[in-house]
Structure formats: C-alpha cells, structure tokens
Steps between C-alpha positions, in 0.01 A plus 500: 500500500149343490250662778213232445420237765425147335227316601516300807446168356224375813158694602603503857730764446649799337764721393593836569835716536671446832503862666690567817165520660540169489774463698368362814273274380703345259759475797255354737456229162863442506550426872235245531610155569525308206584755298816650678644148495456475159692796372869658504308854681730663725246732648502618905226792436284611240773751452698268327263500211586867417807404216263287315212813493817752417576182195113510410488876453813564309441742174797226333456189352368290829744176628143437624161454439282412787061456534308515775264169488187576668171311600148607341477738857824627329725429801830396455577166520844458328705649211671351177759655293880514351793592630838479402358656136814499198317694264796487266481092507122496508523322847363522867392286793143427613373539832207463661297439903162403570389579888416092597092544496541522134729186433407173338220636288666559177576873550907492509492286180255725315661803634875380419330353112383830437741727572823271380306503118364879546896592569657273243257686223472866660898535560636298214694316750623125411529355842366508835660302776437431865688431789293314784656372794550098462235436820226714276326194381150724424663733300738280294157309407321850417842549262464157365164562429518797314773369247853616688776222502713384734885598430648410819605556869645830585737420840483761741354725253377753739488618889156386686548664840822471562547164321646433148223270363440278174293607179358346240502694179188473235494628174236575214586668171276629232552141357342316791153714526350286280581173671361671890179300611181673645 
C-alpha cells in the first residue's frame, strides 16, 4: 500500500492522514446541515466513527483509504477517500465532505480531480466509481467535472435514516482521465 498523500489540487486546503484525533471534528463536519442530508451516514455519536478508525488502522490490505482535508489553520474541514477497495479487481469507491463554508469555490472538484488520478496511478486500479444520492446535484457536477460518467440510477441502493433511497452511480476508468476537465 502507498503511504503518500497527493496533492490537494486547490491552495485553500490540504491533505493529511485522518487520525482518530479527528474524530470529533470530522463528526461535528458530518452533522452539519447540508452535509448530513447529503450522505447515506448513519451516525448518532461520534462513537459511531470508531469501525471506520479500526478500518483505517488495519496492518492488512485497507477496504479503505480515508484523508483528513484541512484549511491553511490546518483544521478539519472535511475528508475524501475510498471505500469499498477490491484490490484483486483494481476497484474502489470515492468519497468525499466539505464542512459548507468551504463549498462553491472549487475545492471539492480539485480535491475529488486529484485524488481520483493520484489513486488510478498509485494503486494500479482501473476504475473508480461513485454512488451519490440522486438529490446530490453539487456533487454529481463535481463528478462530471472531473471526468466520471454517468452509468445509471441505483433504486433503493442504500438506507438514509431509516429510508431506502435512490443512487446514482458514476464511473471513471483509467481510460477516461484524459478526457476530465479542470
């Protein structure tokens, strides 16, 4: 496995391992309006965030990756990584947050650019997808943007609080990189 951190893509920000010492404020992040509605979470306390640390830290070949994105202060204001990782199919699912005082300025695009391309070449992996509930307009566009593809509606994909909701999936293989705008 690959320990470097790309490059953020945008000067407002960074990246830097996400450390359980991170926990609360990338909770706080998570619960914020606009963001919560925006994602499949199924958090009730920062407690809940525990499995994903325990995933981060394991000595085995990670089913995730996962950066803290921090301001120049170096506060945390969101997190992108993978999930889902198929290391034998050279596969895995992007996802990412940004707390709302950082949105519209470029930063989920550049973030999402950069790390999509620094995965593809650092893992060897031939496709990255992403599944974004079918009300995320923003983030669709920021996948748009950065060269993924449409492939379709995934009906009641996954449980949002209680309630089986619609996805739509977006995909971008080592094919499309050079076709992404930006």
């Amino acid at each position: 496995m690959c320990n470097r951190i790309p490059p953020s893509g945008h000067p407002e920000v960074n990246l830097r391992p996400l450390v359980r010492g991170d926990a609360g404020h990338w909770y706080a992040c998570l619960m914020q309006p606009g963001v919560r509605e925006h994602t499949s979470w199924q958090l009730s306390s920062v407690d809940d965030l525990a499995p994903l640390f325990d995933a981060l830290e394991t000595p085995r070949a990670p089913t995730q990756i996962r950066m803290a994105v921090v301001d120049r202060a170096g506060a945390l204001v969101g997190s992108i990584g993978f999930h889902s990782i198929q290391w034998p199919h050279g596969t895995a699912e992007i996802a990412y947050e940004l707390c709302p005082a950082y949105w519209g300025r470029g930063i989920a695009s550049a973030l999402c650019q950069s790390v999509s391309r620094w995965a593809l070449a650092a893992f060897g992996w031939h496709r990255i997808q992403a599944c974004v509930l079918d009300t995320n307009v923003a983030s669709a566009a920021v996948l748009r943007h950065c060269g993924f593809q449409h492939e379709g509606r995934l009906r009641h994909f996954r449980q949002v609080r209680g309630v089986a909701r619609d996805f739509d999936v977006y995909g971008l293989i080592v094919a499309d990189v050079g076709t992404a705008s930006g």
